[in-house]
PyMOL commands that place a pseudoatom at each C-alpha (Angstrom):
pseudoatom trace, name=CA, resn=UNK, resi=1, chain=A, elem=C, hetatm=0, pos=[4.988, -5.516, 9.527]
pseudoatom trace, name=CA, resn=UNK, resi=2, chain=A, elem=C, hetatm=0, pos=[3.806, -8.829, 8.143]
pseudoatom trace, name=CA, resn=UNK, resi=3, chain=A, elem=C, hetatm=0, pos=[2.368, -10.271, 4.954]
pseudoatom trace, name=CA, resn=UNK, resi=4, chain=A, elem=C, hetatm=0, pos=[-1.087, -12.063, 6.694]
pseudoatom trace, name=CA, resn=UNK, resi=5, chain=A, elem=C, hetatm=0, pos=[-2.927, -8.030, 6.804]
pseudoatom trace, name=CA, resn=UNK, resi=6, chain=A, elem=C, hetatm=0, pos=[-4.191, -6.969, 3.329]
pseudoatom trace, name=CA, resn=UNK, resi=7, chain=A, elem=C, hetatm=0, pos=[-3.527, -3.187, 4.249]
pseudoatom trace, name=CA, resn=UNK, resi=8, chain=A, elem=C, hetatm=0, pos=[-0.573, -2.276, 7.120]
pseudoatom trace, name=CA, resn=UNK, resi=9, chain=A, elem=C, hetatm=0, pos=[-0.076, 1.619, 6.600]
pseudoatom trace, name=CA, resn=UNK, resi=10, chain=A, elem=C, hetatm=0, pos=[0.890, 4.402, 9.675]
pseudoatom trace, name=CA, resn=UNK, resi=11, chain=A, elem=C, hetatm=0, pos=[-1.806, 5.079, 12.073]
pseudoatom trace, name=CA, resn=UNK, resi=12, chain=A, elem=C, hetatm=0, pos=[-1.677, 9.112, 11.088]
pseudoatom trace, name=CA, resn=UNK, resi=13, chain=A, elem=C, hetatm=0, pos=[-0.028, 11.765, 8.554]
pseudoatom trace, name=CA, resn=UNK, resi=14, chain=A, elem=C, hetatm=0, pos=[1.499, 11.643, 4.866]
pseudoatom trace, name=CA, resn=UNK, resi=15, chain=A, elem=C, hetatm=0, pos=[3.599, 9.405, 3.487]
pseudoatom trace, name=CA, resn=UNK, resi=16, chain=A, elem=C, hetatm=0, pos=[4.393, 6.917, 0.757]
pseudoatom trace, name=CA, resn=UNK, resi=17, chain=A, elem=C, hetatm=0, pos=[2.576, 3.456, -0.340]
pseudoatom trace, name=CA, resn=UNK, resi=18, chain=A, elem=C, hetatm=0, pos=[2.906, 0.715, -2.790]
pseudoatom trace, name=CA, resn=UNK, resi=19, chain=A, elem=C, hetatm=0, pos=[0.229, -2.051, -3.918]
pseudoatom trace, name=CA, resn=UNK, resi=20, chain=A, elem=C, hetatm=0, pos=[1.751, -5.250, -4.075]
pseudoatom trace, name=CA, resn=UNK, resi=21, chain=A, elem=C, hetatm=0, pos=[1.081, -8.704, -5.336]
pseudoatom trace, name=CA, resn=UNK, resi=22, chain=A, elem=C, hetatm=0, pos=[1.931, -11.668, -3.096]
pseudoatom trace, name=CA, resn=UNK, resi=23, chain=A, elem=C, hetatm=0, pos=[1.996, -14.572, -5.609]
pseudoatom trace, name=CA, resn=UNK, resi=24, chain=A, elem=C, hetatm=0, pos=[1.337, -18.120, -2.765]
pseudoatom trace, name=CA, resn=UNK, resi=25, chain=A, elem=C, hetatm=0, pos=[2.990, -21.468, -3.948]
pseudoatom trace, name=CA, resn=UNK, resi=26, chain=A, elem=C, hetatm=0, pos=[-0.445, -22.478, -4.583]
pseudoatom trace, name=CA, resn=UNK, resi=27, chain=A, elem=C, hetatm=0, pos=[-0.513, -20.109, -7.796]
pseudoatom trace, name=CA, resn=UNK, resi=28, chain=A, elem=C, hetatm=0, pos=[-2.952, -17.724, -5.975]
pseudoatom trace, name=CA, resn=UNK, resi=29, chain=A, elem=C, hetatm=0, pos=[-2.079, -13.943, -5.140]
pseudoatom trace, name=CA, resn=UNK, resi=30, chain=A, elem=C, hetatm=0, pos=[-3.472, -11.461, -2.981]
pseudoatom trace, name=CA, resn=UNK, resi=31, chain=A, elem=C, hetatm=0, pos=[-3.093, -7.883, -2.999]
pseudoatom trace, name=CA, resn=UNK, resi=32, chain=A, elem=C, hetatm=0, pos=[-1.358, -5.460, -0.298]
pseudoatom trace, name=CA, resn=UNK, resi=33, chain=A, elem=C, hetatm=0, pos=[-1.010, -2.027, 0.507]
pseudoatom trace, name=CA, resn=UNK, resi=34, chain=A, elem=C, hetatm=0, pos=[1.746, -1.083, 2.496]
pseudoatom trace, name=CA, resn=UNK, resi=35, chain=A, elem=C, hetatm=0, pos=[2.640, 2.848, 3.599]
pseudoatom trace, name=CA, resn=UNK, resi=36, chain=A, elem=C, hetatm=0, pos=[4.870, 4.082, 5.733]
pseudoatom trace, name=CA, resn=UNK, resi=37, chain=A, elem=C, hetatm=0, pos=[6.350, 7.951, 6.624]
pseudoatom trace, name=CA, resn=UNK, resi=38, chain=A, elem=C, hetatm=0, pos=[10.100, 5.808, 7.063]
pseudoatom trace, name=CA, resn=UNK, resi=39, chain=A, elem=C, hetatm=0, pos=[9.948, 5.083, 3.518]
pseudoatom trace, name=CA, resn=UNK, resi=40, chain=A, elem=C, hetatm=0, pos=[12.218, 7.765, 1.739]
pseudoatom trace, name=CA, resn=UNK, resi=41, chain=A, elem=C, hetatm=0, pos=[11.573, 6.258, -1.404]
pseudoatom trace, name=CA, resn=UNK, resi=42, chain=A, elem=C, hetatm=0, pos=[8.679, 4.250, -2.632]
pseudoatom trace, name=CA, resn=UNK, resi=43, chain=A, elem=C, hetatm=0, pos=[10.687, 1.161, -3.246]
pseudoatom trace, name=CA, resn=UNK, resi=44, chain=A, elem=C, hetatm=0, pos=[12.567, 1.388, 0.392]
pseudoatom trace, name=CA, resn=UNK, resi=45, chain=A, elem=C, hetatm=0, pos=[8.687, 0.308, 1.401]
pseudoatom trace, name=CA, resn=UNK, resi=46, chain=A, elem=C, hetatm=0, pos=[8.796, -2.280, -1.302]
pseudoatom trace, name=CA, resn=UNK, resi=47, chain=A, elem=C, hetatm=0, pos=[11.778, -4.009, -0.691]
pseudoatom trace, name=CA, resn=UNK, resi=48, chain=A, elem=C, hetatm=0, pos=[11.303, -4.665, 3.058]
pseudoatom trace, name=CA, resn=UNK, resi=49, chain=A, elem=C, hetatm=0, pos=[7.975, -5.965, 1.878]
pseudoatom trace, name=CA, resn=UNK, resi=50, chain=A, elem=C, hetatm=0, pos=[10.073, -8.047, -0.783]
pseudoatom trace, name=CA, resn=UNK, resi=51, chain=A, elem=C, hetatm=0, pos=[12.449, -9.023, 2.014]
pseudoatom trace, name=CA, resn=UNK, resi=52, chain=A, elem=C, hetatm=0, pos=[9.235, -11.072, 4.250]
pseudoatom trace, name=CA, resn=UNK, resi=53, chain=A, elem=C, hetatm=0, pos=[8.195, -12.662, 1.626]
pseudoatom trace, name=CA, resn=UNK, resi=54, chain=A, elem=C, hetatm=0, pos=[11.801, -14.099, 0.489]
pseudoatom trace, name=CA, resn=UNK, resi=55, chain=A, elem=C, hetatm=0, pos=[11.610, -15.223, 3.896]
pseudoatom trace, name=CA, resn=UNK, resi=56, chain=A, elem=C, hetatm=0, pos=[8.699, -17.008, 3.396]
pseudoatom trace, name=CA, resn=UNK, resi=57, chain=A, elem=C, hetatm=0, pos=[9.370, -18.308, 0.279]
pseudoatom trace, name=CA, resn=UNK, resi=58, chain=A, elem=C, hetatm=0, pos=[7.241, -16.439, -1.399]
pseudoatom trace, name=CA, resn=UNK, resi=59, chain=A, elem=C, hetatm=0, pos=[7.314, -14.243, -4.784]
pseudoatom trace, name=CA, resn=UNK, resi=60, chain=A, elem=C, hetatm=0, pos=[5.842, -10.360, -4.843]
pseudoatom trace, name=CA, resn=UNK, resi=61, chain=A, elem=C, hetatm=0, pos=[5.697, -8.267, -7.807]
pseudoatom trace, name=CA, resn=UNK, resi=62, chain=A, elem=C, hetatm=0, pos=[4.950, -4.056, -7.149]
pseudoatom trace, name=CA, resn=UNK, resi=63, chain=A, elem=C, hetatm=0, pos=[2.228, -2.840, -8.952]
pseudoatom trace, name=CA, resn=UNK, resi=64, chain=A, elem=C, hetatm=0, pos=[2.885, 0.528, -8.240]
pseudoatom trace, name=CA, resn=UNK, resi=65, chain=A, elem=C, hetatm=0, pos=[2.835, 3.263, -5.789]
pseudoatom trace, name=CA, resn=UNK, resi=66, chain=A, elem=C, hetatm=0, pos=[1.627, 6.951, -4.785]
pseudoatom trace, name=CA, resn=UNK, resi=67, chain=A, elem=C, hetatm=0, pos=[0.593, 8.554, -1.525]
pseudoatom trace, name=CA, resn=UNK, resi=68, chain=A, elem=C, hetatm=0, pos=[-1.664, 8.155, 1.442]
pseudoatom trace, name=CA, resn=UNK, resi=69, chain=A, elem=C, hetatm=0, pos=[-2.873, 10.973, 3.604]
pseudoatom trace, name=CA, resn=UNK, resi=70, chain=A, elem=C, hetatm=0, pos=[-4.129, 9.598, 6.946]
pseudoatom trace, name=CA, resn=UNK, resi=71, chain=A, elem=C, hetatm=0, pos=[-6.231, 11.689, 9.190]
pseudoatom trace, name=CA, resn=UNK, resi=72, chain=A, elem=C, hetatm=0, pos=[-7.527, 9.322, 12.253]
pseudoatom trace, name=CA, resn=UNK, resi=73, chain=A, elem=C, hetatm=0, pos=[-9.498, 12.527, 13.576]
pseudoatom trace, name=CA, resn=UNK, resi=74, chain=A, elem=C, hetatm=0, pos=[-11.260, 13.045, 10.843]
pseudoatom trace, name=CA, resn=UNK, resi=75, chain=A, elem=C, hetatm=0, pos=[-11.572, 9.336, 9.923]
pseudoatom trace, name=CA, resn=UNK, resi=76, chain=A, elem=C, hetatm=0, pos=[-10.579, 10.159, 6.280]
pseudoatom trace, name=CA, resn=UNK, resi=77, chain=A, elem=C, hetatm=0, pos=[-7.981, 8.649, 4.240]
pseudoatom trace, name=CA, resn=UNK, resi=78, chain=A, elem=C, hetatm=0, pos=[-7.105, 10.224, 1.011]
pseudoatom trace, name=CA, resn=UNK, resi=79, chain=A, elem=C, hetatm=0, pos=[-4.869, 8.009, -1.699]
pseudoatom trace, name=CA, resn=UNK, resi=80, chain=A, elem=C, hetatm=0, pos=[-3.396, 10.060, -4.451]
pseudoatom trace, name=CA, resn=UNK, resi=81, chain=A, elem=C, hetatm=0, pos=[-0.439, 10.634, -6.628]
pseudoatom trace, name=CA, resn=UNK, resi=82, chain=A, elem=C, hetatm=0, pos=[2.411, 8.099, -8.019]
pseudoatom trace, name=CA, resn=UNK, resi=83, chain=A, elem=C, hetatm=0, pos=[5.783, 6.499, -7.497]
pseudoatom trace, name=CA, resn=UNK, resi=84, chain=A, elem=C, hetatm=0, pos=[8.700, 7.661, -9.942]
pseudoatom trace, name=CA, resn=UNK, resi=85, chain=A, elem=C, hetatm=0, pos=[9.920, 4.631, -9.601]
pseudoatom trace, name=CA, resn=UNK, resi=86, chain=A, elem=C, hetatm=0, pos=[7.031, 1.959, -10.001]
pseudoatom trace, name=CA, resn=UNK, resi=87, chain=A, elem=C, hetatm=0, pos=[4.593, 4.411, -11.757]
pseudoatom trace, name=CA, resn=UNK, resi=88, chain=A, elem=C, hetatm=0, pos=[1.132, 4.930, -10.577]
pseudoatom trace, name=CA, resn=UNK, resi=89, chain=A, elem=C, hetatm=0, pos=[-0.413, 2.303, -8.534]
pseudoatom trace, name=CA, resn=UNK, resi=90, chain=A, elem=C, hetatm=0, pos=[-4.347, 1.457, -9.386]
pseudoatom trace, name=CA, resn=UNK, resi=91, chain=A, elem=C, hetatm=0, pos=[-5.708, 3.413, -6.769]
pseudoatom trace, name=CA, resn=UNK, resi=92, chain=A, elem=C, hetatm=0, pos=[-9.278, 1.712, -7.094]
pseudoatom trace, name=CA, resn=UNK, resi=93, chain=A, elem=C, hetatm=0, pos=[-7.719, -1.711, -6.109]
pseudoatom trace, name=CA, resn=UNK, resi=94, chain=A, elem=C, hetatm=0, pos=[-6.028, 0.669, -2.734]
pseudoatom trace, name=CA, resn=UNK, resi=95, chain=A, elem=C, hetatm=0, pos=[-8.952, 2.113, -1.625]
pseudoatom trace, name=CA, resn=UNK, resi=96, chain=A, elem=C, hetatm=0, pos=[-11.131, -1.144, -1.515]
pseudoatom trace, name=CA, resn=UNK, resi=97, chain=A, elem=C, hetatm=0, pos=[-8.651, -3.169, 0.462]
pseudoatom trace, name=CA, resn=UNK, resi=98, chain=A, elem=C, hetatm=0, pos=[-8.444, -0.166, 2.712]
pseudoatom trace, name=CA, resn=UNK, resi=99, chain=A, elem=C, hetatm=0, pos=[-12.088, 0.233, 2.948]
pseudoatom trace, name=CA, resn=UNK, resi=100, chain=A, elem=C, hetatm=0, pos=[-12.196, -3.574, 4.300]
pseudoatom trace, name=CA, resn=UNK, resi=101, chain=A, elem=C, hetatm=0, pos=[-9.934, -2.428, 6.816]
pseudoatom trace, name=CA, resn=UNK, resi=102, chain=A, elem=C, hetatm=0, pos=[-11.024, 1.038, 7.940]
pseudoatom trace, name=CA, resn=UNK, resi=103, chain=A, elem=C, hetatm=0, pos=[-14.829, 0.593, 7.120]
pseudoatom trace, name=CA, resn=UNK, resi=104, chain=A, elem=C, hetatm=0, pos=[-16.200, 3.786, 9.201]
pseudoatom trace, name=CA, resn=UNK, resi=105, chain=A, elem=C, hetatm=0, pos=[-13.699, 6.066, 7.195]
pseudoatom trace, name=CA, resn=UNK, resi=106, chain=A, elem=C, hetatm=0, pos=[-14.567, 8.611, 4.131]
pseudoatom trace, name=CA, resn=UNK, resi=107, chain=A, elem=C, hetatm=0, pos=[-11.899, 6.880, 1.893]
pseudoatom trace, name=CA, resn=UNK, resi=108, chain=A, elem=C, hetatm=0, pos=[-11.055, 8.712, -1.477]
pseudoatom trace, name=CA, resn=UNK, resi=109, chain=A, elem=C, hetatm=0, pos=[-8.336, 8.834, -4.011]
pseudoatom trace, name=CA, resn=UNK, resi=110, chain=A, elem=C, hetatm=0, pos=[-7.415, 11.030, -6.997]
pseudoatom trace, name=CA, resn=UNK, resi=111, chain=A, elem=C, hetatm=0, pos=[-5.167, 10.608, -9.936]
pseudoatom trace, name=CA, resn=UNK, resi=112, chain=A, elem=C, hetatm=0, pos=[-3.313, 14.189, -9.218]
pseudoatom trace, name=CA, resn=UNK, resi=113, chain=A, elem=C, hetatm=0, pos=[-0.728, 15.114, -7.408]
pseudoatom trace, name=CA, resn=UNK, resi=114, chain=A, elem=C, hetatm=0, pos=[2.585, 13.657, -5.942]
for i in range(1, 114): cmd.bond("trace and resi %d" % i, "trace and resi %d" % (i + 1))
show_as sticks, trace
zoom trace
């Protein structure tokens, strides 16, 4: 894990992501997905996120979260549903920056579910 990729999620399966802003000293901010099947919670993803960037002196805010279904296979990534916690993440903003990353992929998202 590391704050230089725009999108760091598990190579495979379901699991939980949040979209988070990494505010630079410079007073610019980039956007980053990260998704994980260890995160039990939505904001256990967040805060080791949160944890980096303290390290690097830098300030994050989480814009909010949902879910990620990843099938390499298939080369399909589906992004739907919400945190409890952090509410619903913009799912547009997701799916670009995971486009960039996984350009050959059928990526798609969907307001429902959880």
């Amino acid at each position: 894990m590391s704050l230089e990729q725009d999108v760091d999620i598990d190579p495979s399966g379901k699991f939980k992501y949040v979209l988070i802003k990494l505010h630079h000293d410079d007073n610019t901010s980039k956007l980053l997905v990260r998704g994980y099947a260890w995160g039990e919670y939505h904001d256990d993803i967040y805060q080791k996120t949160l944890e980096l960037a303290m390290k690097s002196g830098l300030d994050t805010e989480c814009l909010g979260g949902g879910r990620i279904s990843h099938d390499p296979e298939k080369k399909e990534i589906f992004v739907y549903g919400y945190s409890v916690g952090y509410g619903r993440a913009d799912h547009t903003q997701t799916v670009k920056l995971i486009q960039k990353k996984y350009p050959s992929y059928k990526v798609d998202w969907s307001n429902e579910g959880y």
